[in-house]
N, C-alpha and C positions, 0 to 999 in steps of 0.2 A: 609255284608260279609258272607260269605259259612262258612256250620258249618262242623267245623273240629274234632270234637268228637261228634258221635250222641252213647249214650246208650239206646236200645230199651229194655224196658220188661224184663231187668236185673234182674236174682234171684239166688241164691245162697247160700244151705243150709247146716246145720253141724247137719246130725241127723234130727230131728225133729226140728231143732231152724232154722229160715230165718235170715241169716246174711242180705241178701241183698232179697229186695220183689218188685218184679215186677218194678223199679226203670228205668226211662224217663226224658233223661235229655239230652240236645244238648249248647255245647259251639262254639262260632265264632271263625274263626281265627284270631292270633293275640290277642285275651282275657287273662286277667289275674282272674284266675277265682279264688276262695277261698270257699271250701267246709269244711262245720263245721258241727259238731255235737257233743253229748257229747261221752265219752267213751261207745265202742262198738254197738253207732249205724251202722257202716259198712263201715265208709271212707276206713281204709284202705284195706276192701275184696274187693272194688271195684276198689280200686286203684292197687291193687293187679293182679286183671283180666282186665284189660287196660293193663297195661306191661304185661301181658301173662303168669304170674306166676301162675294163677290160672283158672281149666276152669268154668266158670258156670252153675250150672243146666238148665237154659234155659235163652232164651234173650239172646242177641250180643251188642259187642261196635264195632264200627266204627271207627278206627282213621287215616283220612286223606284217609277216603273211602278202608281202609282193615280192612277187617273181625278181631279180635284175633282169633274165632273160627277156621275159614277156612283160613286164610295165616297168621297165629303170627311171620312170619321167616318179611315180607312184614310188618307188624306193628314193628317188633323191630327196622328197620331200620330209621322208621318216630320218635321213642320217646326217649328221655332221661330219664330215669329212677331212682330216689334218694327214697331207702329206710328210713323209720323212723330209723331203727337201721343199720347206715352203717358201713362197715368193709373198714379197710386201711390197709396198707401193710407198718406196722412201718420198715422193714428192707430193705427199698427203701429210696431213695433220693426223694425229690417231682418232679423232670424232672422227674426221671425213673419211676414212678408212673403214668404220665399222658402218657410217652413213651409206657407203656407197655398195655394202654386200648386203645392208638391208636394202637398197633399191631393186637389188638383182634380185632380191627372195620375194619382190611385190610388197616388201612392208608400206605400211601406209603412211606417209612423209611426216603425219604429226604424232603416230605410234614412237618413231625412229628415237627422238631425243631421250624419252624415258628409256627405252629397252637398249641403247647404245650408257645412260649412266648406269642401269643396274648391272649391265657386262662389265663395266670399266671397273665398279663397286667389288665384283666377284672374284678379278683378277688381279684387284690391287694397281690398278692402272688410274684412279680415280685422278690422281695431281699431276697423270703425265696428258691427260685429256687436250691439250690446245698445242702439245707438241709435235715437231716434225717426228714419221715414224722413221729418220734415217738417225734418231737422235737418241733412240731406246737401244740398250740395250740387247745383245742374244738372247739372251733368259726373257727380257720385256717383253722384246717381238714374238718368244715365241708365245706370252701366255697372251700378247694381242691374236695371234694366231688360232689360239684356242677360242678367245672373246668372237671372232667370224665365227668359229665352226656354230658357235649356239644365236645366233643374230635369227633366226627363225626357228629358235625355240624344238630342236631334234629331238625324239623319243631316242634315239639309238646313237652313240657315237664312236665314228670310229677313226681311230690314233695310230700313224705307223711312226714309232720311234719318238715319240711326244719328248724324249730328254736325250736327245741324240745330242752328243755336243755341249752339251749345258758342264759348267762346271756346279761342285756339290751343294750349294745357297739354291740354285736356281733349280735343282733334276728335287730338290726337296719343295720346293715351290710347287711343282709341277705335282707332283707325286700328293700333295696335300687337296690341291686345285683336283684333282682326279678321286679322292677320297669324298670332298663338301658335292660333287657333282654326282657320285652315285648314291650320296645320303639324299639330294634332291629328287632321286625316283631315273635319274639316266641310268641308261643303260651303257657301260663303257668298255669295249674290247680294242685294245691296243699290244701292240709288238713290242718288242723290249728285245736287248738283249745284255742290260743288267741286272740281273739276278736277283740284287737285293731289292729292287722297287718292287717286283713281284710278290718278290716270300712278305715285304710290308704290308702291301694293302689288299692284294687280291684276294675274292670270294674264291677265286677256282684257277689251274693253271692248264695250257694245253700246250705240249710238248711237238715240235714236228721238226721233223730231220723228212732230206730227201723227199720232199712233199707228199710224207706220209704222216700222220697223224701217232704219235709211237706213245704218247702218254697223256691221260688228262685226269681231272682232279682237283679236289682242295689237297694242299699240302701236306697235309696229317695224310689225307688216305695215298697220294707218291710216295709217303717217307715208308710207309708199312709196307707198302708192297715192292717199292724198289729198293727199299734201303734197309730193309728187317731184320736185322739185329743192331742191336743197342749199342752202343760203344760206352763201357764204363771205365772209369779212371779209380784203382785205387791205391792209396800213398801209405804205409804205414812206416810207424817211428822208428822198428827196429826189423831190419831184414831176419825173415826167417827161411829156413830152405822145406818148409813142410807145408806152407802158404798156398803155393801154387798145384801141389799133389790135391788140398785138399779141395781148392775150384774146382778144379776137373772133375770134380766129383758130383758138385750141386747139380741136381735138375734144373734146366734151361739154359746154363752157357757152353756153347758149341764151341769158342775156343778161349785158352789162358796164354798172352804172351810172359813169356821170362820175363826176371824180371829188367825191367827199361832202364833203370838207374838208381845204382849203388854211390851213395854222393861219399864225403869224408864223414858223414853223422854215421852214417849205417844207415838210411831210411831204405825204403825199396818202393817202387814203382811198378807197377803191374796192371796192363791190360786184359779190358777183357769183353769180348761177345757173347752179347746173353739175348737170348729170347723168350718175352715171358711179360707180369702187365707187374704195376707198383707193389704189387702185395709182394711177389715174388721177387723182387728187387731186394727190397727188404729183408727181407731173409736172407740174402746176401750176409749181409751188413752184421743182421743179429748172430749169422753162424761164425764169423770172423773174430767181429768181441767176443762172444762166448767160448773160443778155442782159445782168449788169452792173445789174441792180435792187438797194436793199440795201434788202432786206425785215425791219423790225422787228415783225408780227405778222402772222399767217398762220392764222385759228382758224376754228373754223366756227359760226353759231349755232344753239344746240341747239332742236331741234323740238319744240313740246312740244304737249300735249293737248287746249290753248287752240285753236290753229291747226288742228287738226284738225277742232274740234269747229265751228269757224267753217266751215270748207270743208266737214264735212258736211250741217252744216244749213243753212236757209234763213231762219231767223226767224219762220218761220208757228206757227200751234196749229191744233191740230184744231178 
């Protein structure tokens, strides 16, 4: 697929401090992308200058092949837009609310009624339709929030912190609502910086510390290259002191911890780092039984987002 957000050479500074530095980064169409970082690495000045709110010292973003620099009028019309801190309009009805951002996109007054139910329809707002919007919920207002961003129908959308806030009913509303919307052909790049929405749904993740761009990827190819050894768990019935001499020995694990725990059974516990694909795993397993081990578990622990996001960053801000 063509990439429908290219950011060349993105920089943007405050003073002497580089919110965003030299920053290269291209998403597909149709991606649901999730950019993380920690506090004040730059997600949102870049997301910032992608909707056009901000211009940048040097470098251009691209979205859907228009400049922000040179046509932002020609990018506004490609993106939907969701601030981390959005404003509503409590002394609106939630129709007249979605009525009134379709005036501002030029929709046409007798379009508005259909494309304001099929938003309300999308977002699970349909019974809250004739309500005041001081009367919705957080979680409500924010997926009326999201109902604006698409009131003129965006090729591109973009979310700074879409579940900021939300307790767990509502950031899984969201997280779903963000899933049915890139199965409809959006294209969606948002900030996060909870870990598990990403590792859920994302096509691809992009890592930025200190507005520098330090990792990107699907998750499979971060966990191999920042996280590349395996971490296996294995439990046997009865502690042996010849076990761990003979680890050391297999081809592919780099290291054996002692063993972790001697319970009152006599089982034994023992870590281990292996590098190597299933075949070889395996063989783990089979050389263990076959020296007369009786192996009551044998799992591996799963890698997850967290770890990654440790091993690529550093802990610094710009």
């Amino acid at each position: 697929m063509a990439d429908i957000i290219q950011i060349q050479q993105l920089s943007k500074h405050y003073g002497q401090r580089p919110a965003v530095d030299q920053l290269d980064l291209t998403v597909a169409e149709g991606e649901l992308f999730g950019f993380v970082g920690p506090n004040g690495a730059g997600k949102t000045t870049t997301i910032r200058i992608m909707a056009t709110l901000l211009e940048p010292n040097a470098g251009d973003i691209l979205v859907a092949g228009n400049s922000v620099r040179r046509s932002p009028r020609q990018v506004r019309r490609v993106i939907g837009y969701m601030p981390d801190f959005f404003g509503v309009y409590n002394d609106m009805l939630v129709w007249e609310y979605l009525d009134f951002f379709g005036s501002c996109y030029q929709l046409p007054s007798h379009q508005r009624p259909v494309v304001i139910k099929d938003l309300l329809e999308l977002v699970d707002l349909s019974h809250r339709h004739n309500d005041p919007v001081e009367s919705l919920s957080r979680g409500m207002k924010q997926r009326l929030s999201l109902a604006r961003t698409l009131i003129h129908d965006p090729q591109v959308l973009i979310l700074d912190e879409p579940a900021s806030g939300l307790d767990p009913r509502a950031r899984i509303e969201i997280r779903e609502l963000l899933v049915e919307l890139a199965r409809m052909g959006k294209t969606v790049f948002f900030s996060t910086h909870i870990l598990a929405d990403v590792a859920q749904i994302c096509t691809r993740v992009g890592i930025i510390e200190a507005g520098k761009l330090v990792a990107v990827g699907n998750l499979e190819d971060l966990q191999q290259h920042l996280v590349p050894h395996r971490q296996i768990e294995v439990t046997l019935l009865k502690y042996s002191d010849r076990v761990v001499g003979l680890l050391q020995g297999i081809p592919g694990i780099v290291n054996v911890n002692e063993a972790v725990e001697n319970n009152h059974h006599g089982s034994q516990r023992i870590g281990i780092e292996f590098q190597g694909d299933d075949q070889a795993l395996s063989s783990i397993l089979e050389i263990l039984i076959k020296e007369g081990n009786q192996v009551v578990n044998f799992a591996e622990e799963r890698r997850d987002l967290e770890e990654v996001f440790m091993r690529a960053t550093r802990g610094i801000v710009s």
